[in-house]
ZALUM-874070 format. One record per atom (N, C-alpha, C, O): residue in three letters; atom name; x, z, y. Coordinates in pm, 1 decimal, always signed. Layout:
N
ALA_CA_X_Z_Y
...
***
This chain:
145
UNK_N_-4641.0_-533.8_+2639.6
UNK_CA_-4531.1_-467.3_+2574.4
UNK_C_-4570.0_-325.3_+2532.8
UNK_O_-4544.5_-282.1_+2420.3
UNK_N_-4631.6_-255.3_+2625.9
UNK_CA_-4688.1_-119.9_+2617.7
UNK_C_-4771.1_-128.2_+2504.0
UNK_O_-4756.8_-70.4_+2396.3
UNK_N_-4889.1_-232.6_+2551.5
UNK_CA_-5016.0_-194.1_+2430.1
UNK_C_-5016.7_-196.6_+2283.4
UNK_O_-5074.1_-115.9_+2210.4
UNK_N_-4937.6_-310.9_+2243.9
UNK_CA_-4891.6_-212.5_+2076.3
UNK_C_-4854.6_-106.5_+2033.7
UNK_O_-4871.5_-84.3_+1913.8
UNK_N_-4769.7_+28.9_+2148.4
UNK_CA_-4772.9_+124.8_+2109.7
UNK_C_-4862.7_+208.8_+2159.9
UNK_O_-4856.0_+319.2_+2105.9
UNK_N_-4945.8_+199.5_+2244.0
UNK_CA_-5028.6_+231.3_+2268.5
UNK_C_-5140.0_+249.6_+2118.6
UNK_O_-5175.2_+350.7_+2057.7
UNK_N_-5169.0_+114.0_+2099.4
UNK_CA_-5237.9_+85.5_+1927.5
UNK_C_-5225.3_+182.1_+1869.9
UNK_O_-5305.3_+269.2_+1835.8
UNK_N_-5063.6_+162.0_+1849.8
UNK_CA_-5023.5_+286.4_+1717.8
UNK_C_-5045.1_+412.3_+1707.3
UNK_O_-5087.4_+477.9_+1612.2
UNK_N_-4994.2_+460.7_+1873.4
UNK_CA_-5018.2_+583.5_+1897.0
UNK_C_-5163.2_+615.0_+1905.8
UNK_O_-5156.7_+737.3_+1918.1
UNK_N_-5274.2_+589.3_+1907.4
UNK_CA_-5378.8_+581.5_+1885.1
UNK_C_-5449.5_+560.9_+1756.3
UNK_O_-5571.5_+547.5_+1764.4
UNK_N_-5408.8_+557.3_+1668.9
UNK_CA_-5426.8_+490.7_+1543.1
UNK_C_-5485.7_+638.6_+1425.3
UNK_O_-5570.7_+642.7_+1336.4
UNK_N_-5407.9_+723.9_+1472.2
UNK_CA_-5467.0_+843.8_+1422.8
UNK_C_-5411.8_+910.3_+1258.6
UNK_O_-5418.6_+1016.1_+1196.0
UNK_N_-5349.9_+756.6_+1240.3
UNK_CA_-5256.1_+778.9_+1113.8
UNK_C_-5095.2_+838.4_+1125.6
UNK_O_-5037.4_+860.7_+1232.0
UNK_N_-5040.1_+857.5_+991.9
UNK_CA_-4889.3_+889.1_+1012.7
UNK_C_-4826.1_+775.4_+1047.1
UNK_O_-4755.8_+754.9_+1146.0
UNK_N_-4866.9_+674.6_+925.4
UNK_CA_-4775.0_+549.2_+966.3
UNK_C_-4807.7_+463.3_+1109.6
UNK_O_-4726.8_+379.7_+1149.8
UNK_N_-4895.6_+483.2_+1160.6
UNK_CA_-4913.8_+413.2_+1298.8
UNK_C_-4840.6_+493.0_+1407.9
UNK_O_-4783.3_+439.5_+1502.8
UNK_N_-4848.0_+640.5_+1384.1
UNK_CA_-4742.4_+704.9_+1479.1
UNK_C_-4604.6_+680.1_+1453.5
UNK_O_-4516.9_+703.9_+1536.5
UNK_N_-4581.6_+628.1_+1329.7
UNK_CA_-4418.3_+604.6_+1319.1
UNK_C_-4399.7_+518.9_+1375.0
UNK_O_-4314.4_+524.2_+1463.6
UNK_N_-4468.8_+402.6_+1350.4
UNK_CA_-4408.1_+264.1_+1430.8
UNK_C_-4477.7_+287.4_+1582.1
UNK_O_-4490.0_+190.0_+1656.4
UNK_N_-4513.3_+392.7_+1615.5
UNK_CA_-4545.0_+391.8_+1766.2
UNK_C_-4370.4_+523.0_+1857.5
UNK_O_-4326.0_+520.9_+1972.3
UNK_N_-4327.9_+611.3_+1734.7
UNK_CA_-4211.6_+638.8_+1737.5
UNK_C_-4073.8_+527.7_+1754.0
UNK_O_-3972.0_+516.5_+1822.3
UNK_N_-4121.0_+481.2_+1681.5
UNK_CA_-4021.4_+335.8_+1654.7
UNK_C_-4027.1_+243.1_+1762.4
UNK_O_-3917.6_+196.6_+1794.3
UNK_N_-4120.3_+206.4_+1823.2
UNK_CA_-4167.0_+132.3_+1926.2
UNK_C_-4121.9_+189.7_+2049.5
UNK_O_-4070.7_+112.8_+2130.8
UNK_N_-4134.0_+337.3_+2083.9
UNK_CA_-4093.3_+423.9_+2150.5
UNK_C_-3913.8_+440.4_+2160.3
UNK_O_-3852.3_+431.4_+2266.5
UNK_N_-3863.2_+460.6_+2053.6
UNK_CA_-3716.7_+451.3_+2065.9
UNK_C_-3670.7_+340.2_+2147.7
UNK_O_-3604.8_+349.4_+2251.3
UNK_N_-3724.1_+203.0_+2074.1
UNK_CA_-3661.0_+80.6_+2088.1
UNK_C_-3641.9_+49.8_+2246.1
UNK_O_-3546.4_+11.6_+2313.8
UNK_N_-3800.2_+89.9_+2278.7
UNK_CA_-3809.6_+74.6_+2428.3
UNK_C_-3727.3_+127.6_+2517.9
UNK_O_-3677.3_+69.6_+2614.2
UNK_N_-3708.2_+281.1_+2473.2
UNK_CA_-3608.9_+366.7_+2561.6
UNK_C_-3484.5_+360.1_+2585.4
UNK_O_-3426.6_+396.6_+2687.7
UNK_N_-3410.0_+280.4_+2425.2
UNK_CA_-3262.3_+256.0_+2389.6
UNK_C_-3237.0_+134.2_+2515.9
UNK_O_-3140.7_+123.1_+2591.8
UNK_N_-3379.9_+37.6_+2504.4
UNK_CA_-3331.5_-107.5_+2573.0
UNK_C_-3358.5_-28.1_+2741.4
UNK_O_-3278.0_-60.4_+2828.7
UNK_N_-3415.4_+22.5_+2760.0
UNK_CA_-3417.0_+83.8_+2901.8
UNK_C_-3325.3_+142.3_+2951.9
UNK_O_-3333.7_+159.6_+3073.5
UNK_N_-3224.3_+186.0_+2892.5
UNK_CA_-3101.8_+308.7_+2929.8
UNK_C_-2968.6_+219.9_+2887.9
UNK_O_-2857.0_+234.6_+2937.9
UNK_N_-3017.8_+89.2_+2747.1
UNK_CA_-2851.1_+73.1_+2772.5
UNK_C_-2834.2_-60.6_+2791.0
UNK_O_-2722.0_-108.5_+2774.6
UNK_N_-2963.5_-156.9_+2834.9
UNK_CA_-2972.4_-315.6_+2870.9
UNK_C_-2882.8_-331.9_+3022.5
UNK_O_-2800.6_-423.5_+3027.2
UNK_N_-2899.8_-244.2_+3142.1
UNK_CA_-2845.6_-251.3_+3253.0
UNK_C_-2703.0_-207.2_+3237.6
UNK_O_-2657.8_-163.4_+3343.4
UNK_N_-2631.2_-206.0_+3151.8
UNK_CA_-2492.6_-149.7_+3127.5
UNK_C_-2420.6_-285.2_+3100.2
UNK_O_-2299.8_-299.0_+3119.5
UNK_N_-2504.5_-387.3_+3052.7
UNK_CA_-2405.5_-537.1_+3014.7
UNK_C_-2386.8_-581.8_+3159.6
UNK_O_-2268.5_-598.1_+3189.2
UNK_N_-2479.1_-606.7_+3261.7
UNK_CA_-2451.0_-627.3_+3386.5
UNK_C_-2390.2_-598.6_+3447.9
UNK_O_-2315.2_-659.7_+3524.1
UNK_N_-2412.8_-464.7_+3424.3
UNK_CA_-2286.1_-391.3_+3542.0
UNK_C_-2166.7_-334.5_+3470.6
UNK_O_-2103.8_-241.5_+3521.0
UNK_N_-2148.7_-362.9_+3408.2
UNK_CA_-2015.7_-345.7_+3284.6
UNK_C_-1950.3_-507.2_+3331.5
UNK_O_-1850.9_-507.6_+3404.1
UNK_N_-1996.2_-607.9_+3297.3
UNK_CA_-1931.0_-735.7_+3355.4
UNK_C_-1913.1_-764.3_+3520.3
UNK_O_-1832.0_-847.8_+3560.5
UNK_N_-1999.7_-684.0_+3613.2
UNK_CA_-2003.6_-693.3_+3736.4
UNK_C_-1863.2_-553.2_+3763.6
UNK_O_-1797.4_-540.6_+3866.9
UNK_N_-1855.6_-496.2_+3680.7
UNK_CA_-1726.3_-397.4_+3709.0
UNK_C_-1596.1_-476.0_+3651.6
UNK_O_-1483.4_-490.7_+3698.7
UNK_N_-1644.0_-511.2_+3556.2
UNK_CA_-1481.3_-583.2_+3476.7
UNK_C_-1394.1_-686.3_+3602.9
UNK_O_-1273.4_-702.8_+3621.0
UNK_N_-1533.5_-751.7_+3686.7
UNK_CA_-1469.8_-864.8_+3766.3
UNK_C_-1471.6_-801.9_+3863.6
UNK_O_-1374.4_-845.0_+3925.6
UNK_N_-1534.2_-698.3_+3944.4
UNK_CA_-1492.8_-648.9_+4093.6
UNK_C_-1414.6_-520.3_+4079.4
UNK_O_-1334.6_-482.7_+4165.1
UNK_N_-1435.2_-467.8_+3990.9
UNK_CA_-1344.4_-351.8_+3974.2
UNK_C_-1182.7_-349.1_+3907.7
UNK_O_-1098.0_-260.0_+3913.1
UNK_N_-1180.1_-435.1_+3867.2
UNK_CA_-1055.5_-463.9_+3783.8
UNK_C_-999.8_-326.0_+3719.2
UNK_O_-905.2_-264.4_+3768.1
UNK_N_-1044.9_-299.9_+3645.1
UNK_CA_-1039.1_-171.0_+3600.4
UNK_C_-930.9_-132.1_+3508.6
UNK_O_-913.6_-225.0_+3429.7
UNK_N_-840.4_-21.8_+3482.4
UNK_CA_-694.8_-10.5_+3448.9
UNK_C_-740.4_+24.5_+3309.2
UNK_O_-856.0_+61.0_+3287.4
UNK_N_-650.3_+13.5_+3216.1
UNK_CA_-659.5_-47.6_+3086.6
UNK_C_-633.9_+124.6_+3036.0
UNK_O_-559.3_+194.7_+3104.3
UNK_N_-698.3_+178.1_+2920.3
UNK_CA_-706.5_+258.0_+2871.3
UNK_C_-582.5_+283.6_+2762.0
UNK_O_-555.6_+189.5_+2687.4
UNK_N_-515.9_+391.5_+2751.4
UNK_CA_-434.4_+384.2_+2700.5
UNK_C_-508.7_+485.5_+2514.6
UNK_O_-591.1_+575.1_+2532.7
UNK_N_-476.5_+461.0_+2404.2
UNK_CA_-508.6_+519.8_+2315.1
UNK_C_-570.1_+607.7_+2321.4
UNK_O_-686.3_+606.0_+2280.8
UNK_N_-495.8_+750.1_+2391.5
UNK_CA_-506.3_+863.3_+2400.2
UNK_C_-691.5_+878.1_+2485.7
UNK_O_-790.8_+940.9_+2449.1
UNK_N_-674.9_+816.9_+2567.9
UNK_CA_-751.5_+823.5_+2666.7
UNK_C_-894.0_+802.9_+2614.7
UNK_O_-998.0_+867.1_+2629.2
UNK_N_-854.7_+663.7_+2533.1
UNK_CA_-964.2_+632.2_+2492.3
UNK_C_-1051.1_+720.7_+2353.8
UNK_O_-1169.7_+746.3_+2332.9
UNK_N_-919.0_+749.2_+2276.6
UNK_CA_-970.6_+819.4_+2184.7
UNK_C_-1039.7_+984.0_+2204.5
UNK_O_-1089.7_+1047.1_+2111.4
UNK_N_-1028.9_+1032.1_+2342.5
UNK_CA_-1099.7_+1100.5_+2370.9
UNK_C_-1201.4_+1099.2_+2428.1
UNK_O_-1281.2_+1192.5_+2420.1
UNK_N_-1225.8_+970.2_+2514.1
UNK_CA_-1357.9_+936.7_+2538.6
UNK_C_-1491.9_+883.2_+2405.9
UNK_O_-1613.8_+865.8_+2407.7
UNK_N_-1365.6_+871.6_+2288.2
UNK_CA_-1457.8_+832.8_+2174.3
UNK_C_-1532.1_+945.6_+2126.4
UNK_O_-1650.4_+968.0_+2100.6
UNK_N_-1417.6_+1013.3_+2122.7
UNK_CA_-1450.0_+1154.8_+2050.1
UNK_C_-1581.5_+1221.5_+2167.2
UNK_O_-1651.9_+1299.7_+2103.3
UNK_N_-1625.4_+1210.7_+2305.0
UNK_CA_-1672.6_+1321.2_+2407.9
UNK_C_-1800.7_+1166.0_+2383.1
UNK_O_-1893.6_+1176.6_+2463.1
UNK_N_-1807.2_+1097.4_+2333.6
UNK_CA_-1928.5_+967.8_+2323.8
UNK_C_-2003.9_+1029.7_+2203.8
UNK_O_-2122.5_+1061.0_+2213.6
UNK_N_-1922.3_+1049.0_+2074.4
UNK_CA_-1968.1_+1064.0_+1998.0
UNK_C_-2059.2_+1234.4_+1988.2
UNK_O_-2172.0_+1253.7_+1942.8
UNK_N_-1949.2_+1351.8_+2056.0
UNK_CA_-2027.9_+1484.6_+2017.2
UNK_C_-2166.0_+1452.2_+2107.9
UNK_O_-2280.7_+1457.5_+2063.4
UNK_N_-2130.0_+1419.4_+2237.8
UNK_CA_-2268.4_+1417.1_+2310.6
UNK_C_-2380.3_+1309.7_+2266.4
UNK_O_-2484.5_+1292.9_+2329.8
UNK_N_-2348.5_+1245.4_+2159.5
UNK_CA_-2436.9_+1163.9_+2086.9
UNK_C_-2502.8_+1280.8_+2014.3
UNK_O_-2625.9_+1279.5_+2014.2
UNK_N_-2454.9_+1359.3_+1966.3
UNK_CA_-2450.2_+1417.8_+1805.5
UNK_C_-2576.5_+1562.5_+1865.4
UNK_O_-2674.6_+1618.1_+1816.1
UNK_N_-2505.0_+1571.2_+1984.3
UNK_CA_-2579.2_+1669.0_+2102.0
UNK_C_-2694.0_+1642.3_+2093.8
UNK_O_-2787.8_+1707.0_+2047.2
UNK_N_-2686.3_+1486.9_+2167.0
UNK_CA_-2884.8_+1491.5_+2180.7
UNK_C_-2989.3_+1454.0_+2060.0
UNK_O_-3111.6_+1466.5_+2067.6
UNK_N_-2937.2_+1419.6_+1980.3
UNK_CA_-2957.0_+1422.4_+1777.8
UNK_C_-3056.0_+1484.7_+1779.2
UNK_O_-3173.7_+1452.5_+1763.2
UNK_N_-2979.6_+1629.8_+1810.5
UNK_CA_-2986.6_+1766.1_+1750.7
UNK_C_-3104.2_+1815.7_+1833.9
UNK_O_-3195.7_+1880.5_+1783.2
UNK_N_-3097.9_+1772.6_+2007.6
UNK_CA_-3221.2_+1873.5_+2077.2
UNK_C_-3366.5_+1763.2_+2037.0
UNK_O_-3476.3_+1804.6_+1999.7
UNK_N_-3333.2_+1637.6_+2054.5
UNK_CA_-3426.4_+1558.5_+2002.4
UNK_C_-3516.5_+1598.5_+1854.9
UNK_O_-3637.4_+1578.0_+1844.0
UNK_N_-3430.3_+1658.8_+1747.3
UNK_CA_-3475.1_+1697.2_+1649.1
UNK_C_-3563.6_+1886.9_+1667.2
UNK_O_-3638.3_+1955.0_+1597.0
UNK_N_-3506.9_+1899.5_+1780.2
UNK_CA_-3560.3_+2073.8_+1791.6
UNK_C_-3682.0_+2011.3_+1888.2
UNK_O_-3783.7_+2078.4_+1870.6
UNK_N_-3703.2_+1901.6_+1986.4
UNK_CA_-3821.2_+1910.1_+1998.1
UNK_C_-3917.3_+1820.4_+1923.9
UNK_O_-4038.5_+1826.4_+1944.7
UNK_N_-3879.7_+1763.1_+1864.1
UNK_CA_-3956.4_+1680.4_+1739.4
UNK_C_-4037.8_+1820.6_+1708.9
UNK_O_-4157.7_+1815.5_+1736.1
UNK_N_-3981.3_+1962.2_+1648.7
UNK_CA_-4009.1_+2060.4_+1576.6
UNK_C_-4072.1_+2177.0_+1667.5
UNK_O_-4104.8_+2287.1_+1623.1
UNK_N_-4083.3_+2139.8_+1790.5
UNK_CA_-4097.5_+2254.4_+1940.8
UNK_C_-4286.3_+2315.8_+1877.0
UNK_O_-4372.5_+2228.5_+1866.7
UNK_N_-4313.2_+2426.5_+1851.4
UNK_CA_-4432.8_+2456.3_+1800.4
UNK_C_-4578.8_+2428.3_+1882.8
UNK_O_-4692.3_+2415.6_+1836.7
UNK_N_-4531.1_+2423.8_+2021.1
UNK_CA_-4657.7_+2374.1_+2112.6
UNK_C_-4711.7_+2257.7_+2107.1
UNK_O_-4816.6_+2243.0_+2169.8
UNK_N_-4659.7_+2150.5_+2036.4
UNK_CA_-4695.8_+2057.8_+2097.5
UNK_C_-4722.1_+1996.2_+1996.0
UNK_O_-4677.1_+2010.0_+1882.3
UNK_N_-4827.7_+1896.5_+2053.4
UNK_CA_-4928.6_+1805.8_+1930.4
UNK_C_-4853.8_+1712.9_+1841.6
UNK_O_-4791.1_+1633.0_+1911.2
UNK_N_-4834.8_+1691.1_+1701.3
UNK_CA_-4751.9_+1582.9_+1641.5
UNK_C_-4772.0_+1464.2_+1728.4
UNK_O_-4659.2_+1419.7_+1749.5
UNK_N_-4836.6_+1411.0_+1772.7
UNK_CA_-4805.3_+1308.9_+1812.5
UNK_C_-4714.3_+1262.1_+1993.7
UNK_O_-4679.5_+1158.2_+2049.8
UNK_N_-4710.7_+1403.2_+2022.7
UNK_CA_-4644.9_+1423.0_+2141.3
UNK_C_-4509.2_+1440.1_+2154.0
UNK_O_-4419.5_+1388.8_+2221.1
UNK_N_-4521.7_+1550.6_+2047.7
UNK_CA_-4379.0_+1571.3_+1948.2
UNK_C_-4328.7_+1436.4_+1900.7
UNK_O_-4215.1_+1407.2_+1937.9
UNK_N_-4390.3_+1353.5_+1828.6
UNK_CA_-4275.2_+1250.4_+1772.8
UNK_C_-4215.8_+1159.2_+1894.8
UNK_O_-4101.3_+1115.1_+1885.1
UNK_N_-4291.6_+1133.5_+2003.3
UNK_CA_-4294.7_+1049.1_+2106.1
UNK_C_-4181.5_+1105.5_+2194.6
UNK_O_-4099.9_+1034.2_+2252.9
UNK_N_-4183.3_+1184.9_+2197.3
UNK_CA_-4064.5_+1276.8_+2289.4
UNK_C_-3976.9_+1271.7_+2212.5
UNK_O_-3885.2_+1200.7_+2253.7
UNK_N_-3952.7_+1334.7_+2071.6
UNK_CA_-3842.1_+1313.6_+2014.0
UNK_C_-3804.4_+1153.5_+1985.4
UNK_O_-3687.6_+1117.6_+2000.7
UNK_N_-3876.2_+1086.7_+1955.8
UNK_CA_-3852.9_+942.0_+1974.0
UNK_C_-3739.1_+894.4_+2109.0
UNK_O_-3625.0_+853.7_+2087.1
UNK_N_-3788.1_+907.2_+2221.9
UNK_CA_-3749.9_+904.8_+2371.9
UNK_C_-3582.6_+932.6_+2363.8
UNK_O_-3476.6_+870.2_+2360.6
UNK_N_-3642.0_+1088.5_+2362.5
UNK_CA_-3450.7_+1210.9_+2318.3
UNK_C_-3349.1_+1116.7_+2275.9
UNK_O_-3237.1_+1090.1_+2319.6
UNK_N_-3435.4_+1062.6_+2154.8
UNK_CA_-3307.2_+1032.4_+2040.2
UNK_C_-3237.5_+914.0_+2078.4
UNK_O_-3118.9_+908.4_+2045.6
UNK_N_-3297.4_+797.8_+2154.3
UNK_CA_-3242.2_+734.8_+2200.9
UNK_C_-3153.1_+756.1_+2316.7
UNK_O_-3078.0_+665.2_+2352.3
UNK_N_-3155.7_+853.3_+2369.3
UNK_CA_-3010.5_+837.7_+2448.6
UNK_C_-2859.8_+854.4_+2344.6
UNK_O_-2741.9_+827.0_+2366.8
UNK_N_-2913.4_+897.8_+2255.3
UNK_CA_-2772.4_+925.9_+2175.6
UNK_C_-2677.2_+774.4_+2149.1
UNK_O_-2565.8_+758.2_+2198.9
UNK_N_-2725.1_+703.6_+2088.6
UNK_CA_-2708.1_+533.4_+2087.8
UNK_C_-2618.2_+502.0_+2246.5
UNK_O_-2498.4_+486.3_+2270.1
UNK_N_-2736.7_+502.6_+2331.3
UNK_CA_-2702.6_+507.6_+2441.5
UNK_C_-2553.9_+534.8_+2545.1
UNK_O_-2504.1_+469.7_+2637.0
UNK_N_-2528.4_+623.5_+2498.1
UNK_CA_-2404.1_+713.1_+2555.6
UNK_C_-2312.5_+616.5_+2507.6
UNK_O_-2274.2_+537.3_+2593.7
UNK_N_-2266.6_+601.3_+2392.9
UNK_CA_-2162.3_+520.5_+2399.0
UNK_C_-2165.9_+366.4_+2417.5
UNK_O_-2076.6_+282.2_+2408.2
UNK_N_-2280.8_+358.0_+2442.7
UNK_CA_-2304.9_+187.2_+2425.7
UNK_C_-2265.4_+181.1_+2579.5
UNK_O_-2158.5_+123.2_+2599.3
UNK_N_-2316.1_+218.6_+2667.1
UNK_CA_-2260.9_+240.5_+2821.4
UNK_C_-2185.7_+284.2_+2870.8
UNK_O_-2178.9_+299.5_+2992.7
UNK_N_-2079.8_+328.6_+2761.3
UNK_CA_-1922.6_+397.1_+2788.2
UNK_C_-1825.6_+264.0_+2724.5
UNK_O_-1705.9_+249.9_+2749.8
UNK_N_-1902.0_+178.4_+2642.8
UNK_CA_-1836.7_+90.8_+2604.6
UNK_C_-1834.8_-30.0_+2738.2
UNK_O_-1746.0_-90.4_+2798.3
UNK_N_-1967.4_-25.5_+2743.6
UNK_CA_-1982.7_-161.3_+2883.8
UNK_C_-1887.1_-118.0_+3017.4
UNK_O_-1857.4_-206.2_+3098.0
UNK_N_-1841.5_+17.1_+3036.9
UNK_CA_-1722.4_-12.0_+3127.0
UNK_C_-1585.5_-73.1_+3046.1
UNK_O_-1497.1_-84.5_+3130.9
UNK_N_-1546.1_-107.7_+2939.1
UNK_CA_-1506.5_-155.4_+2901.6
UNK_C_-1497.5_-268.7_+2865.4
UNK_O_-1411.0_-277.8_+2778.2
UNK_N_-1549.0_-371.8_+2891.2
UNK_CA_-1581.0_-539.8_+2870.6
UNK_C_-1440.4_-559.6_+2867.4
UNK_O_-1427.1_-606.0_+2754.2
UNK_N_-1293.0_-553.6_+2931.6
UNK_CA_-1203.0_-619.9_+2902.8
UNK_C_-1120.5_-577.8_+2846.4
UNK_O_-1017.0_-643.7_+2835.8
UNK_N_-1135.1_-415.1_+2770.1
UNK_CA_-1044.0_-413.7_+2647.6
UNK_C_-1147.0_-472.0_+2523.1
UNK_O_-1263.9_-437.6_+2540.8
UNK_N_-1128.8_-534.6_+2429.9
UNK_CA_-1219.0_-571.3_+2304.3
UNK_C_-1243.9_-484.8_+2220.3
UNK_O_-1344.5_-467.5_+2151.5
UNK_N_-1084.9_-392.1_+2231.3
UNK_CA_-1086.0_-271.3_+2081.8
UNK_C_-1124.1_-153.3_+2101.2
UNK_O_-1135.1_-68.2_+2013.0
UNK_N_-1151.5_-135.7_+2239.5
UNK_CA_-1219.4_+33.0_+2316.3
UNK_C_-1396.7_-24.0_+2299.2
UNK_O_-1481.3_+49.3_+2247.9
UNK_N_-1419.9_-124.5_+2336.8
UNK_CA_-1581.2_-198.1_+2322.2
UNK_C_-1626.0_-227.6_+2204.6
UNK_O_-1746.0_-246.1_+2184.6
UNK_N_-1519.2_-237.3_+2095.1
UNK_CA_-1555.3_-236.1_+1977.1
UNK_C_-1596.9_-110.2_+1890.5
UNK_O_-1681.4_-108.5_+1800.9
UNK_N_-1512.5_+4.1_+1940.6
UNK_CA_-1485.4_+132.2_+1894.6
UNK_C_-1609.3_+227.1_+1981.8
UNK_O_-1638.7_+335.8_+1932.0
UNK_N_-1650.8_+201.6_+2058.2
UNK_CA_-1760.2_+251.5_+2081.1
UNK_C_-1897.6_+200.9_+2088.2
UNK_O_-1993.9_+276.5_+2100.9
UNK_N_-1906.4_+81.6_+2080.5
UNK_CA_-2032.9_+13.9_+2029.3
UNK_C_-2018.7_+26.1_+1872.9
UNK_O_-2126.7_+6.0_+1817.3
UNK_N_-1931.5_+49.2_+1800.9
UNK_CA_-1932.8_+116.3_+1672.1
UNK_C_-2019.4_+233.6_+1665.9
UNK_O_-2122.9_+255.0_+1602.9
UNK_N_-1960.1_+294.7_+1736.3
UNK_CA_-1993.8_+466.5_+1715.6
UNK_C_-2161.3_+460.7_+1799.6
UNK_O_-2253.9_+540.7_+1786.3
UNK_N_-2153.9_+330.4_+1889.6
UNK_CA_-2287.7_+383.9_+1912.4
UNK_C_-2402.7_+299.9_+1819.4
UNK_O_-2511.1_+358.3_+1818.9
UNK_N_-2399.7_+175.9_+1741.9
UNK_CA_-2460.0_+160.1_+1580.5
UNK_C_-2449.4_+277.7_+1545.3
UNK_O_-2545.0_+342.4_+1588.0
UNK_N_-2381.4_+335.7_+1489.7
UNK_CA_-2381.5_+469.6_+1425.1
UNK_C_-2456.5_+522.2_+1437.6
UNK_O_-2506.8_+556.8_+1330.7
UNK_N_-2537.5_+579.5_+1579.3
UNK_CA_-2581.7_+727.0_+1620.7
UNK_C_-2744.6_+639.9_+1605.5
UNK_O_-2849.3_+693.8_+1569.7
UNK_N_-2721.7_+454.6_+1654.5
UNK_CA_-2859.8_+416.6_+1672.6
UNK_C_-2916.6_+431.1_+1522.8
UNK_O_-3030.9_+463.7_+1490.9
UNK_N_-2815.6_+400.9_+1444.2
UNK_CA_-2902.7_+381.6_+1305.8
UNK_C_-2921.9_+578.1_+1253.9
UNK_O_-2996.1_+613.4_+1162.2
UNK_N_-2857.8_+652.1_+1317.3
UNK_CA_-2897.4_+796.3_+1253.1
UNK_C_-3013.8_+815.9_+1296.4
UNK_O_-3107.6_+843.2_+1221.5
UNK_N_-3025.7_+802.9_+1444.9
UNK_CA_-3147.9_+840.4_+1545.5
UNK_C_-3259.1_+756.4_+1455.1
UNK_O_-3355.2_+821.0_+1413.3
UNK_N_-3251.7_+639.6_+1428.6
UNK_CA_-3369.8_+576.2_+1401.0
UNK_C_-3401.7_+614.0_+1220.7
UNK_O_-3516.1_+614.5_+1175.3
UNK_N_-3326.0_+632.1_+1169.2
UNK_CA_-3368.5_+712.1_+1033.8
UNK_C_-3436.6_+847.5_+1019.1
UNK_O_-3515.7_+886.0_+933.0
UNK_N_-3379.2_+917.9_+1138.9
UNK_CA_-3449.3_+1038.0_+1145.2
UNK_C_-3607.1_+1041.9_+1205.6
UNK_O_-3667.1_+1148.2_+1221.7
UNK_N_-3658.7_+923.6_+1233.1
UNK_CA_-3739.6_+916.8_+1272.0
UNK_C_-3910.8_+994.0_+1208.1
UNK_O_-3993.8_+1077.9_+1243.0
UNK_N_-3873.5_+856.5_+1050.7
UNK_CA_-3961.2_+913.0_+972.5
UNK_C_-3975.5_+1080.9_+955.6
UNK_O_-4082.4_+1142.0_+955.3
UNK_N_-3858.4_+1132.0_+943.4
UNK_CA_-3879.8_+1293.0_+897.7
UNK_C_-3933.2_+1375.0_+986.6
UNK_O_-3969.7_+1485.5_+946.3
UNK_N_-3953.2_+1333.3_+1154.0
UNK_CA_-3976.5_+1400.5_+1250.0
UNK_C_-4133.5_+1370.9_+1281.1
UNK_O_-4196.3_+1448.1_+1353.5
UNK_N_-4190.6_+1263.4_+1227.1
UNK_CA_-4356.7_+1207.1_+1288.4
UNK_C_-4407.4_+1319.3_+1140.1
UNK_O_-4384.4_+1316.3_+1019.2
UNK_N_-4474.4_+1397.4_+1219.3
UNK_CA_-4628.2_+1456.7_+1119.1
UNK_C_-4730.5_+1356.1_+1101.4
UNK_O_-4735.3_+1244.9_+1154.1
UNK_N_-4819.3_+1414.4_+1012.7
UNK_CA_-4938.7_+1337.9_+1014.7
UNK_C_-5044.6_+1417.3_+1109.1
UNK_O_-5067.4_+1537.7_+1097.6
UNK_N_-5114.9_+1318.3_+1218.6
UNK_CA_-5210.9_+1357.7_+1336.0
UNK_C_-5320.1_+1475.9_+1316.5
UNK_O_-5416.2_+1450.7_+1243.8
UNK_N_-5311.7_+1590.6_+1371.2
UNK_CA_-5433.3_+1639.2_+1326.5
UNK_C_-5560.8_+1635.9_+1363.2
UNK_O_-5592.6_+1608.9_+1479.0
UNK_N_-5691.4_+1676.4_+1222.7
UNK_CA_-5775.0_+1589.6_+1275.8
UNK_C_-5858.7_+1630.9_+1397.6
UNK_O_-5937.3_+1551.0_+1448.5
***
């Protein structure tokens, strides 16, 4: 699983560091928000958990989304951090950016038994996955030699 990005990141090119960025996200997103379906369904049935009322929820949408928007932003300042080697830089910012996705995708999995609070934040967290992963390209330099 490792050694293809390993490849890439080794590769010495731009485009091999992107898809070793890319490779890097994917990994981190499924690492931080794969254990949230488990225990999001292992809470729905032992926790029986009290039903969110609008208000409630729409502020947990709103505190999913800025702290998405949050780690965007530091992810993109260390993409840009001046010490550090492009290819260290994209890898870290790669990492960062995936928690943004993250946050609400695991604010949604305590939610498994409302549909429209799990819908509304696995929305918002597509959202942040597809920003994070567009910003990708703009953040990988090309390796120096």
């Amino acid at each position: 699983m490792l050694e293809p990005l390993l490849k890439d990141f080794r590769s010495g090119t731009r485009e091999g560091l992107l898809q070793a960025a890319r490779r890097a996200f994917m990994l981190a997103f499924a690492a931080l928000a794969l254990p949230g379906l488990p225990l999001g369904a292992l809470y729905a049935v032992l926790g029986r958990p009290a039903r969110l009322d609008w208000l409630e929820g729409a502020v947990l949408l709103v505190l999913a989304a800025t702290l998405g928007g949050l780690t965007l932003h530091l992810a993109q300042r260390a993409a840009r951090e001046p010490g550090q080697k492009p290819p260290q830089a994209a890898l870290t910012a790669a990492i960062q950016a995936a928690t943004a996705p993250a946050i609400p995708f695991l604010l949604g999995c305590a939610f498994l038994t409302q549909p429209l609070a799990l819908l509304a934040f696995w929305a918002v967290a597509y959202a942040l996955f597809t920003a994070a992963r567009s910003r990708l390209a703009g953040w990988v330099k090309a390796p120096q030699a």
